[in-house]
VOGU-3710 file (C-alpha; in Angstrom, 3 decimals, decimal comma):
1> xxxxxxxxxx> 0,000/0,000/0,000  1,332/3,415/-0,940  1,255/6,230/1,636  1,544/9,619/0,763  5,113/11,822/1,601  4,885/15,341/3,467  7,604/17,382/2,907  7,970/19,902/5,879  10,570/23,557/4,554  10,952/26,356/5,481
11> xxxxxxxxxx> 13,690/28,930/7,126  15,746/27,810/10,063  14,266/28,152/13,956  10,889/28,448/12,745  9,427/25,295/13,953  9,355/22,632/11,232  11,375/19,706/13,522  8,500/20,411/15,957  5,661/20,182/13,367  7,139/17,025/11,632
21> xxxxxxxxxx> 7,401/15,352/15,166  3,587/16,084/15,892  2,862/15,266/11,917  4,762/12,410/12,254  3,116/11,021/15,698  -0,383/11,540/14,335  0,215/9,435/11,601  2,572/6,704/12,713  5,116/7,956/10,231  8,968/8,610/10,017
31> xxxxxxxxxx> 11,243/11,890/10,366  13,705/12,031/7,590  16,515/14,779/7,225  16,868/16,727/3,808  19,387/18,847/5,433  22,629/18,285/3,278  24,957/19,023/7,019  22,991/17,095/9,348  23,855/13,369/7,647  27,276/13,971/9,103
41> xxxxxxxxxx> 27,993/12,307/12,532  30,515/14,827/13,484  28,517/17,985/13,097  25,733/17,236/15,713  25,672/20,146/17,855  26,884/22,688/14,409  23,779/21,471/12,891  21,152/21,006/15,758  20,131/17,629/14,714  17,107/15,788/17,027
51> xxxxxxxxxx> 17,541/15,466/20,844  17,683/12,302/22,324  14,143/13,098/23,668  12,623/13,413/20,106  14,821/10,592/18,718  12,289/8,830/21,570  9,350/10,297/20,437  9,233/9,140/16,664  11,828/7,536/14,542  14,289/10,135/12,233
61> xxxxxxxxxx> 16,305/8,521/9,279  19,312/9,918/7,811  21,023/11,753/10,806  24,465/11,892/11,443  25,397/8,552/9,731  28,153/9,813/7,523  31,471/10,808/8,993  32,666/14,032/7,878  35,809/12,835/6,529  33,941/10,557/3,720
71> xxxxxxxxxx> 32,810/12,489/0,224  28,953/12,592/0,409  26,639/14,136/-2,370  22,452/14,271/-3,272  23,228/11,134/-5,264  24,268/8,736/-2,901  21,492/10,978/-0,405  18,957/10,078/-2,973  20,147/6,525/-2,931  19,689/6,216/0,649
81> xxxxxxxxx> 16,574/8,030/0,875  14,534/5,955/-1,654  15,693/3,084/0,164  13,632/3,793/3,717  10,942/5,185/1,834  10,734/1,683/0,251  11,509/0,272/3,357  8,639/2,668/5,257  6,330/2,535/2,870
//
């Protein structure tokens, strides 16, 4: 069965992690990033990626799982991202 995608923008500090948490709990759905900084595991705090209290709340994909060291691009994001949509879906 398909589901549909929401896709939450918008500038920084204005709310959206908030709003995709509630979105997210309301429809038993997953959190995950678009922001090209916050895939990298060493930029955590730089790039204000979930607290461990919203990691609790509803399941995020694609946070801090590449080191900064490695070469990263929207390719290999895209890659990763159709594969927990298909995996979520």
């Amino acid at each position: 069965m398909s589901q549909t995608l929401h896709l939450i923008t918008g500038p920084t500090a204005i709310g959206k992690s908030s709003l995709a948490i509630r979105l997210a709990q309301k429809i038993n759905g997953v959190i995950i990033n678009a922001d090209s900084m916050q895939v990298y595991s060493n930029l955590k705090i730089l790039t204000a990626r979930p607290s461990k209290t919203d990691n609790e709340k509803i399941k995020h994909e694609l946070y801090g799982y590449v080191d900064g060291s490695k070469r990263y691009n929207v390719a290999k994001w895209c890659h990763d991202i159709l594969k927990i949509i298909n995996e979520n879906n």
